[in-house]
N, C-alpha and C positions, 0 to 999 in steps of 0.2 A: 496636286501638290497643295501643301495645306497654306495659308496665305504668309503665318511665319514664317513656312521655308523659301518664301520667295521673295519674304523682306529682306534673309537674309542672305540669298544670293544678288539681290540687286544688293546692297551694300558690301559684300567682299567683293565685286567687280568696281564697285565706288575706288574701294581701299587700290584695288591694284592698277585703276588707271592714274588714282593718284600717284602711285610709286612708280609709274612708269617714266624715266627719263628721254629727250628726243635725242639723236646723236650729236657728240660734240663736232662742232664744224673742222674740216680736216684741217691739218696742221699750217699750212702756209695762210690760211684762212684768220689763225690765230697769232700773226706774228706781226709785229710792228711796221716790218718792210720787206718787201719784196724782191725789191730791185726795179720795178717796173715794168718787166717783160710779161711773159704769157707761158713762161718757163723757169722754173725751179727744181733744185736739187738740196735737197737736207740731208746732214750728217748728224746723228744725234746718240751721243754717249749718255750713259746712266748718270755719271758723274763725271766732277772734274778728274777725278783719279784712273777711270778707266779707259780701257786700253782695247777695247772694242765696243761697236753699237748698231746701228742701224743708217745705210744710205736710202733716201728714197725721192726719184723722179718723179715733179709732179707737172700737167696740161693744165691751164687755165681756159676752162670751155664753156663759153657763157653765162660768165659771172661766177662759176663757180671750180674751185680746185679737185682736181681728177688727178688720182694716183696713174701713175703711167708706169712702174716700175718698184721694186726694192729690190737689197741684198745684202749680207751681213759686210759690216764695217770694220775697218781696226783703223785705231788714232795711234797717236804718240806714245814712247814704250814708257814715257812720264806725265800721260793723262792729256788733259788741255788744258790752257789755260785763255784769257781774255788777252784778243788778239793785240789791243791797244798797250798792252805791258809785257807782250814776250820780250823773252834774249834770247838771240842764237846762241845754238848748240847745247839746249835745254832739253831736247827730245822729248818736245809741246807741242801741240797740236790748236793755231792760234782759233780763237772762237771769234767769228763776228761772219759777216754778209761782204761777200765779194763775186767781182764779174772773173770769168773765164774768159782770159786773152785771145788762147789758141791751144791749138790740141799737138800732140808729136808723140813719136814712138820711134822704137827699133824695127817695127814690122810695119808694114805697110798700112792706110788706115783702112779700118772693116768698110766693105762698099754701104755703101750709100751716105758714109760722110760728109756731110755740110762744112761740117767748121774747118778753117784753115788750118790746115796738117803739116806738121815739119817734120819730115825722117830726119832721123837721129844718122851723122854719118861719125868714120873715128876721129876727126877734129870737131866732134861738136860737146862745148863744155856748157857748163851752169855757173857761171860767177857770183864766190860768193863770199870773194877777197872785201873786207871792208874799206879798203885801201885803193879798190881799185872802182877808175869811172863806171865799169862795167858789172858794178854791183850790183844783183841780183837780175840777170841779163842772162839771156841765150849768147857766146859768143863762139864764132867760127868762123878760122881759129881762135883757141885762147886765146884772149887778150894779151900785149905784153906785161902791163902791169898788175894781171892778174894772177897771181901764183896759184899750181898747180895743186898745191896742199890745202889750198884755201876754197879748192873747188871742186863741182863735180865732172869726171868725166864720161858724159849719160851712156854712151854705150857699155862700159864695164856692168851698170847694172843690172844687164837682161833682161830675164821675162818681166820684174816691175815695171819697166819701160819700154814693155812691148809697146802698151798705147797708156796715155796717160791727158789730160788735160790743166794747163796751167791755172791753179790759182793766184787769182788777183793779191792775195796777202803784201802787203807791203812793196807793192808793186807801183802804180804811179809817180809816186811821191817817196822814194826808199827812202827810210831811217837807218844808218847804219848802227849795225847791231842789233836792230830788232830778229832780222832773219829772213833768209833767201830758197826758193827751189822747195817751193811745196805746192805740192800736186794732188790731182786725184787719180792714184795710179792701180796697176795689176797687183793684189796679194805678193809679197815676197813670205821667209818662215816665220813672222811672226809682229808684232807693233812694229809701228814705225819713227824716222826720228823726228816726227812731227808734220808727214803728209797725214791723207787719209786714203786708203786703200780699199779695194773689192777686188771680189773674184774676177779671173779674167775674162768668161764670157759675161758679166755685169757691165765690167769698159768697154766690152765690145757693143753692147747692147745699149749704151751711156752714151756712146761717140754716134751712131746711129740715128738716135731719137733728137739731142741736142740740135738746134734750129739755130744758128745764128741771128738768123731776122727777128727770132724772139727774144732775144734780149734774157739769155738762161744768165740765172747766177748760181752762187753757192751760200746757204747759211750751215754752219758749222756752232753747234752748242749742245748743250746736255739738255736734259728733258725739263732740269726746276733750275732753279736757285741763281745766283747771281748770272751766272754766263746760260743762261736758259734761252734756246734758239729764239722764243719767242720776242724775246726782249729784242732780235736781228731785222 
């Protein structure tokens, strides 16, 4: 080879290692907060405005974040919004970093579940009366001063609540009005009115893996902009 051609092959191998980028470190990697566990779940919508995206489980395995799972996602049938300024009955999908209570279903939990499981029986409601102490609460029975109308009654909804696990949203500390009874539940036909949903063997395969000892949470946000999971 003549020695031009070989200046000129060490220089385009120059060029394309300079262009070569390393990989961006995985998502929970890149995010403000965690939760502190050794377990994480992200929900991440394109925008605030849509109405499906991507769920994905991840392991923290020495020092560093391992995908353990995805599956495609649906949010609120009116987008998301920042968790810290929802209103109920906005059909929003609140954005922020929250812990998982406990898990419950109408069907039994898939074996090998860890997390504390509540079968759904027919007095078991979702209080989501503003009015009542039993605001955003599991209560069974209904509470009295919980109106019916104001509530859910979980078994009427089926397969979504074959299994599903409780999001933390507005849950220690209720703000009335903000909004009650959002879940990470089974696909029903289509967005929801501000849980986040996956296919059902996805919750089966979510309730499964989830560790209580590990301290799993949920970040919930779009991939940029103001509510960007990352900011979680």
């Amino acid at each position: 080879m003549r020695p031009g051609a070989v200046a000129l092959a060490v220089s385009s191998l120059v060029v394309l290692g300079a262009g070569a980028h390393a990989p961006s470190p995985a998502l929970p990697a890149r995010m403000t907060d965690t939760g502190g566990g050794t377990q994480l779940i992200t929900a991440v919508a394109p925008g605030t405005a849509s109405t499906t995206g991507t769920v994905t489980w991840w392991d923290l395995r020495d020092g560093r974040w391992v995908k353990a799972g995805s599956a495609p996602a649906r949010f609120g049938a009116n987008g998301l919004v920042e968790g810290a300024s929802r209103k109920q009955g906005t059909n929003t999908t609140p954005t922020g970093l929250y812990g998982l209570p406990y898990a419950f279903g109408i069907k039994a939990a898939p074996r090998g579940t860890a997390y504390k499981y509540r079968r759904v029986h027919r007095d078991s409601w979702w209080c989501q009366d503003n009015d009542s102490r039993s605001y955003n609460r599991w209560t069974e029975p209904r509470a009295a001063d919980c109106r019916a109308a104001e509530s859910e009654h979980l078994i009427t909804y089926g397969e979504p609540y074959a299994h599903a696990l409780v999001i933390g949203f507005n849950y220690e500390r209720p703000v009335r009005g903000r909004g009650a009874g959002i879940f990470l539940h089974v696909d029903g036909r289509g967005a929801t009115a501000g849980c986040v949903s996956v296919p059902k063997d996805a919750m089966r395969r979510i309730l499964t893996w989830a560790d209580p000892a590990k301290r799993p949470h949920i970040a919930v946000g779009t991939a940029s902009g103001a509510t960007a999971v990352t900011r979680y």
